[in-house]
C-alpha positions as a Markdown table, in Angstrom:
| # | Residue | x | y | z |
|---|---|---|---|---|
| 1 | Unk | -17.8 | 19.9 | -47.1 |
| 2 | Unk | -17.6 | 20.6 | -43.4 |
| 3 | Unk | -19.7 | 18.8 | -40.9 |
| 4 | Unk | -20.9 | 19.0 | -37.1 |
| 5 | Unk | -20.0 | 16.7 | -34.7 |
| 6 | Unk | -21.6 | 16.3 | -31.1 |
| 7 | Unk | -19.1 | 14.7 | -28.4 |
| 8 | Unk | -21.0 | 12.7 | -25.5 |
| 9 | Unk | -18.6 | 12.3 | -22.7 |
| 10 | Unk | -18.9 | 10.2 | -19.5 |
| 11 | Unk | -16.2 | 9.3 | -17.0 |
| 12 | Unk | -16.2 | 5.8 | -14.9 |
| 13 | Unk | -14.5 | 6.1 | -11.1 |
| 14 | Unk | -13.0 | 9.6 | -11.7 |
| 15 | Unk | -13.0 | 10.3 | -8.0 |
| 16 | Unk | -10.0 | 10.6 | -6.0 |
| 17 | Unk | -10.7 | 8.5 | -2.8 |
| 18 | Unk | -13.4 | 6.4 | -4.1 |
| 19 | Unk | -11.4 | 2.9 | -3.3 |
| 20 | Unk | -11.5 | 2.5 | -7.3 |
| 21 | Unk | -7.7 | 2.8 | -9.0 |
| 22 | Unk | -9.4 | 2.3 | -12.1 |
| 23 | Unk | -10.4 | 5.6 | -14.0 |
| 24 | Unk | -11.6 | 5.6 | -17.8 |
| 25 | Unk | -13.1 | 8.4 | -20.0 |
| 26 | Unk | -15.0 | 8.0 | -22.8 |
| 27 | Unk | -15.8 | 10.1 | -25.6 |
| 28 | Unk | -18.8 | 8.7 | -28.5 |
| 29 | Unk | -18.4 | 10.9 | -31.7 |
| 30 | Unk | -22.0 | 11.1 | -33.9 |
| 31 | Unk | -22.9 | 13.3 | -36.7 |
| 32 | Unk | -25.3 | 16.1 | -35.2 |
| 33 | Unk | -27.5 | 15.6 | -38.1 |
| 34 | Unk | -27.5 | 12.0 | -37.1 |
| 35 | Unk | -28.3 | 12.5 | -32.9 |
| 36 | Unk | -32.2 | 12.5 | -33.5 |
| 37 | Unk | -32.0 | 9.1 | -35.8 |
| 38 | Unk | -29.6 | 7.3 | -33.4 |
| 39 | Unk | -32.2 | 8.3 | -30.4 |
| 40 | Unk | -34.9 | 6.8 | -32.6 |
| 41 | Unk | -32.7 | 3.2 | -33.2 |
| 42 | Unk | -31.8 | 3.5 | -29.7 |
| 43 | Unk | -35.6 | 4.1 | -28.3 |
| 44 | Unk | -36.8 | 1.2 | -31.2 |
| 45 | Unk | -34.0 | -1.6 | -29.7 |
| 46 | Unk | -35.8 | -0.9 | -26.3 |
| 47 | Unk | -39.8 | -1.3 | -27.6 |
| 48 | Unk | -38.2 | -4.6 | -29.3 |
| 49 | Unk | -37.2 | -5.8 | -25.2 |
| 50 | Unk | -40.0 | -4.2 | -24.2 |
| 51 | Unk | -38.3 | -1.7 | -21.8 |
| 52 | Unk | -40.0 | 1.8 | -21.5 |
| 53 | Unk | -38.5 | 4.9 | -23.8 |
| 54 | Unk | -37.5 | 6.3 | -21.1 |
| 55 | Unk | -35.6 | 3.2 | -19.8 |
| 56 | Unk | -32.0 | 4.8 | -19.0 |
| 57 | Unk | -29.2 | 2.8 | -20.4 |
| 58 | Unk | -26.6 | 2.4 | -17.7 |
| 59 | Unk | -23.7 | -0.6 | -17.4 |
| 60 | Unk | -24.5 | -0.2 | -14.1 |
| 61 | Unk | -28.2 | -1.9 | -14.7 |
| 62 | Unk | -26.6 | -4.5 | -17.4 |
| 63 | Unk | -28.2 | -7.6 | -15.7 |
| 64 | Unk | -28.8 | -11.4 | -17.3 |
| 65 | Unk | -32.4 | -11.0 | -18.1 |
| 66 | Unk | -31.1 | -8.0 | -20.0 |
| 67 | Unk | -28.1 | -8.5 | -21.9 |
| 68 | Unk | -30.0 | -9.6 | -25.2 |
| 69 | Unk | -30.9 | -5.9 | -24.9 |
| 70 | Unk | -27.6 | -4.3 | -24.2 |
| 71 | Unk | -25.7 | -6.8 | -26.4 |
| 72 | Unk | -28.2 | -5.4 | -29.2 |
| 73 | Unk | -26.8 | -2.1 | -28.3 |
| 74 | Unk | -23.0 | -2.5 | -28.7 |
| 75 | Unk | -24.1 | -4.1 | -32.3 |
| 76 | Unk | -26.2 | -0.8 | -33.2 |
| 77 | Unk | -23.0 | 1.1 | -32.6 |
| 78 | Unk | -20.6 | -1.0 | -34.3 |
| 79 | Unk | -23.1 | -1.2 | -37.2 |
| 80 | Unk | -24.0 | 2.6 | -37.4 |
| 81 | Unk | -21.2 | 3.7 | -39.7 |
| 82 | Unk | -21.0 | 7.7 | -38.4 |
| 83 | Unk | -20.4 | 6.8 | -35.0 |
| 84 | Unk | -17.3 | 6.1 | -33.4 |
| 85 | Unk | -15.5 | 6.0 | -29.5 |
| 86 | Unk | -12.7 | 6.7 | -27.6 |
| 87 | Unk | -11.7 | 5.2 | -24.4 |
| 88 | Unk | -8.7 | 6.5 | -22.2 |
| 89 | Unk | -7.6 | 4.1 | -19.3 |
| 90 | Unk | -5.4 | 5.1 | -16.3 |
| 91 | Unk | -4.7 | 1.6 | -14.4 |
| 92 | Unk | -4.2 | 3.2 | -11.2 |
| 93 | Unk | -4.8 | 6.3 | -10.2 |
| 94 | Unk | -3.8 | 5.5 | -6.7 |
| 95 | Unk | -0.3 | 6.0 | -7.4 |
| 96 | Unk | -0.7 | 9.4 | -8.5 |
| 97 | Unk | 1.5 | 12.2 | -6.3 |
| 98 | Unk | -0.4 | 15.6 | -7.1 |
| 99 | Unk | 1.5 | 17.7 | -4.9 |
| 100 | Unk | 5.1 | 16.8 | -6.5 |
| 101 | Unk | 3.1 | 18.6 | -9.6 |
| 102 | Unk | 1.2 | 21.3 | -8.2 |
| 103 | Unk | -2.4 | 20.2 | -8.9 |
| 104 | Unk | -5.6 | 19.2 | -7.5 |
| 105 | Unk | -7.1 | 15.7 | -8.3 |
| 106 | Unk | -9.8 | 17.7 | -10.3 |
| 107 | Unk | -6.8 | 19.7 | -12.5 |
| 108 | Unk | -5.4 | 16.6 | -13.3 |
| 109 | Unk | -8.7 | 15.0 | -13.8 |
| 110 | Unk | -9.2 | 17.7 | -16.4 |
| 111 | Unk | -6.0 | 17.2 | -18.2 |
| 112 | Unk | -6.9 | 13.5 | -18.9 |
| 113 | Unk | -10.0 | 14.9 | -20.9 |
| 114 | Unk | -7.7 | 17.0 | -22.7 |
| 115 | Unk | -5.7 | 14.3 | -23.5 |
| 116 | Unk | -8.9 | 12.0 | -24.4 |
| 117 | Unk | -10.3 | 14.9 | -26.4 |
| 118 | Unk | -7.3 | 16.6 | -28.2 |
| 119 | Unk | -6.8 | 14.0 | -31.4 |
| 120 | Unk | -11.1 | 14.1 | -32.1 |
| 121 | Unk | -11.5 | 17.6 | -33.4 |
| 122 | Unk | -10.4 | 18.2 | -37.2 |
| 123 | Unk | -11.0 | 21.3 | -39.1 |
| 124 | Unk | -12.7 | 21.8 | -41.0 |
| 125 | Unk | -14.9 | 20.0 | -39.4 |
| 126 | Unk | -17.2 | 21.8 | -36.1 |
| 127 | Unk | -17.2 | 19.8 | -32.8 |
| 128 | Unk | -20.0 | 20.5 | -30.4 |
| 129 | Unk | -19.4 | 18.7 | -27.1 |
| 130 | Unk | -21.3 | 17.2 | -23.9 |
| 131 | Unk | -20.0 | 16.3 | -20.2 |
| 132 | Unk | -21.9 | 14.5 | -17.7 |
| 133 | Unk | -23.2 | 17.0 | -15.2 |
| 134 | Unk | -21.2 | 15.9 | -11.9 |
| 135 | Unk | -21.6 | 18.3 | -9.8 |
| 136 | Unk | -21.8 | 22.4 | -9.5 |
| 137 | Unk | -18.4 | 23.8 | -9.7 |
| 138 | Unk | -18.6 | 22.0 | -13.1 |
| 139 | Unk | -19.1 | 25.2 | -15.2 |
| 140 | Unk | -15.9 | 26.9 | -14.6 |
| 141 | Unk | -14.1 | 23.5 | -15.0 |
| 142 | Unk | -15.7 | 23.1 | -18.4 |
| 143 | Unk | -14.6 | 26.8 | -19.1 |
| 144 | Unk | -11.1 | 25.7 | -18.4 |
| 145 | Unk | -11.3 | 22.7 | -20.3 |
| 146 | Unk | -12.5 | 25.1 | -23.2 |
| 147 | Unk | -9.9 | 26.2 | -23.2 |
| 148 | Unk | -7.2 | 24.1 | -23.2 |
| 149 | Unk | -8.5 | 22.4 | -26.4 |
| 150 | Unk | -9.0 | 25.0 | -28.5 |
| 151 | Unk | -5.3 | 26.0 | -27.7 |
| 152 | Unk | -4.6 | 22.4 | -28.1 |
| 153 | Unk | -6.1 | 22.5 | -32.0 |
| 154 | Unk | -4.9 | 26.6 | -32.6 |
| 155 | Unk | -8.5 | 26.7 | -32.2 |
| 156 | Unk | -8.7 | 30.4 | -31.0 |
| 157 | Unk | -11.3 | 32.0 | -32.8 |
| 158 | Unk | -13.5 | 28.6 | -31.5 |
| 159 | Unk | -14.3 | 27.5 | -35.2 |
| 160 | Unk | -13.4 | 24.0 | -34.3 |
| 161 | Unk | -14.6 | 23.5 | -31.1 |
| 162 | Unk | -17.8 | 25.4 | -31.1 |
| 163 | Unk | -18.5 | 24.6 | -27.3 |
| 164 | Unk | -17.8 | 22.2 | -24.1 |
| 165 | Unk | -21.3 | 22.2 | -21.9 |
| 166 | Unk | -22.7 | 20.0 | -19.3 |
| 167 | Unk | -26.2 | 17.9 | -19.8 |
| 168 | Unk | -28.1 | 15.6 | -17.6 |
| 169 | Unk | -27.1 | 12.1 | -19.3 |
| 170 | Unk | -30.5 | 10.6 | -18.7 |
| 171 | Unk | -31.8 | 12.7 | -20.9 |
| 172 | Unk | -29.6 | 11.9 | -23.8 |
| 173 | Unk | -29.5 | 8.4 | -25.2 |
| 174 | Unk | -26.1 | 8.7 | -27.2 |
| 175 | Unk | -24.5 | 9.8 | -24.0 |
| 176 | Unk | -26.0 | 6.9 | -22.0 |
| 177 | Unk | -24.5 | 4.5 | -25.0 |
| 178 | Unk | -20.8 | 6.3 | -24.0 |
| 179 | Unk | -21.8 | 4.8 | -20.6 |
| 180 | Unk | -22.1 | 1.3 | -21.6 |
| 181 | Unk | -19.0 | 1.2 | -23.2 |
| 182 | Unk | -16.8 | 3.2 | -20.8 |
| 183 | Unk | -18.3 | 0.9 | -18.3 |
| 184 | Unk | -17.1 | -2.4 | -20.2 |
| 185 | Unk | -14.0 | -1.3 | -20.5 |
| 186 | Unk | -13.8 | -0.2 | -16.6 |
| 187 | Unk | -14.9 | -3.6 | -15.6 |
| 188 | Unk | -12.4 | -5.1 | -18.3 |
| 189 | Unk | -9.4 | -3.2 | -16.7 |
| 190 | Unk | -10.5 | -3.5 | -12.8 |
| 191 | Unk | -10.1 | -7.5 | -13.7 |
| 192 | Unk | -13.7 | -8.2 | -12.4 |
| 193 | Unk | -15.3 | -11.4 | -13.0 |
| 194 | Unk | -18.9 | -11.2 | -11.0 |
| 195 | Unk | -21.1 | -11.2 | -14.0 |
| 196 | Unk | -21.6 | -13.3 | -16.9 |
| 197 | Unk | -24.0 | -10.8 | -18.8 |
| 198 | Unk | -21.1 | -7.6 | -18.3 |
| 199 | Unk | -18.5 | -10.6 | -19.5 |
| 200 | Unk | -20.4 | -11.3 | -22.5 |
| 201 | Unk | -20.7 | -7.3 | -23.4 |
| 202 | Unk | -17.5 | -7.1 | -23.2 |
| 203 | Unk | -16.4 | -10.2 | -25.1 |
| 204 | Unk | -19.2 | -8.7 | -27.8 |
| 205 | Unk | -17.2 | -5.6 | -28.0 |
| 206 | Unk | -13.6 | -7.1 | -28.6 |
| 207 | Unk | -15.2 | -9.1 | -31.1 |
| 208 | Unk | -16.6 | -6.6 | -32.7 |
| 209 | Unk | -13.8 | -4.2 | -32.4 |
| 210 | Unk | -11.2 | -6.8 | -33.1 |
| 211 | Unk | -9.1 | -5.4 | -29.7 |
| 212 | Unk | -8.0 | -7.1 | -27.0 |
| 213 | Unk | -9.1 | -3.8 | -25.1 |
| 214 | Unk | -5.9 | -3.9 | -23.3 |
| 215 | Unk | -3.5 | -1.9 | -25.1 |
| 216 | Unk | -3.7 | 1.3 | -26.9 |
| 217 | Unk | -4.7 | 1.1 | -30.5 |
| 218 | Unk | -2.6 | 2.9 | -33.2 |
| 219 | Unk | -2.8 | 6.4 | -33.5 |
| 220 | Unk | -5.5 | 7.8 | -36.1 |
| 221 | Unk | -7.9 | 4.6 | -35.5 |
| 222 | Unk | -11.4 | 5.5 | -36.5 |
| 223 | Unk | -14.1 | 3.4 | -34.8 |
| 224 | Unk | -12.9 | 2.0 | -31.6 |
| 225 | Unk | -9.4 | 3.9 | -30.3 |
| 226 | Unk | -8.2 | 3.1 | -26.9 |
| 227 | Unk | -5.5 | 5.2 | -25.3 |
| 228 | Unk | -4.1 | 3.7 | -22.1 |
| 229 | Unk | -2.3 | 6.3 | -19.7 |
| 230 | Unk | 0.9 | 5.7 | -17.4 |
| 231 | Unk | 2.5 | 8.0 | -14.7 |
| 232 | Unk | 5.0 | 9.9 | -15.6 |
| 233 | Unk | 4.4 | 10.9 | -19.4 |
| 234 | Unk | 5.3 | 13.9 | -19.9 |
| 235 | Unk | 2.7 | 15.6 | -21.8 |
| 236 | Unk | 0.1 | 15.2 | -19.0 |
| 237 | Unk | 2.1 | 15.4 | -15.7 |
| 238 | Unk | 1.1 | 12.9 | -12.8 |
């Protein structure tokens, strides 16, 4: 029997000049007949810390008098059976030479969430997915991006991937959960050491995952997969 999927997408340092060479993408896979009960965990772990419903869950905000809370968090995904992630890493986009492949920073940008989306959809399965809302020319990127993964799956008559559109991650808990743990692994790979609670998270999460969260995991991995991206490989340009 088939079953619908939503995809909650989020990005960490995706800009081209932003000083960052660290870029990762995450995508958090949950059951749509599952979105409303994970909200409800979600919104009961923050009435246990005492943090208001509409507290937004961010790595940014992950602080020491807050990281019972957030730790709590990357347990009640690694718990929750139907959900899973996947991360994709590139190390340094600073050495990327657009022009020597004929793109923009935001094509390429866009092929890198091909390549983090193309192994999640599975017919017969129906995959119903969320970007962050980043800014306004992000409709006709989305479009594209459409696109390019339902060719990806021979998805032409869009039975598979039922839709890409954009949504306001404060308003969706399961998207703000993609956040925390694209975070992580941003901090992980930008070798920052500033903060005990975002170290702890993130030792919570290997220990959990059983990763190192330095290499790419094996193809077909179900929970946690990690896919980290070089220059150079040919299926994605630079």
């Amino acid at each position: 029997m088939s079953q619908i999927f939503n995809i909650y997408c989020d990005e960490s340092c995706h800009l081209e000049n932003d000083g960052q060479p660290v870029m990762v993408l995450g995508a958090l896979s949950c059951p749509a007949d599952q979105a409303r009960a994970l909200s409800l965990q979600i919104r009961d772990v923050k009435r246990k810390h005492k943090l208001a419903d509409d507290f937004e869950i961010k790595w940014a905000k992950v602080s020491p008098g807050q990281v019972d809370f957030y730790l709590e968090l990357v347990d009640l995904f690694f718990a929750t059976d139907c959900l899973s992630f996947r991360g994709l890493v590139v190390p340094n986009k600073e050495v990327l030479r657009h022009a020597e492949f004929q793109q923009s920073h935001d094509k390429w940008y866009y092929k890198m969430y091909y390549l983090l989306l193309r192994p999640i959809p599975k017919p017969p399965d129906q995959y119903r997915i969320y970007l962050d809302i980043k800014d306004t020319q992000g409709g006709r990127k989305v479009r594209e991006l459409e696109e390019y993964l339902k060719h990806g799956v021979h998805d032409f008559a869009g039975e598979v991937v039922a839709g890409i559109q954009q949504a306001h991650s404060h308003e969706l808990a399961a998207m703000q959960l993609a956040d925390l743990l694209i975070g992580a692994l941003s901090y992980l790979h930008r070798q920052l050491q500033t903060s005990p609670a975002k170290l702890a998270l993130i030792e919570r999460i290997k220990q959990r995952s059983e990763l190192t969260l330095k290499w790419s995991t094996a193809p077909g991995r179900k929970k946690y997969d990690l896919f980290i991206w070089e220059a150079n490989q040919g299926d994605a340009g630079q």
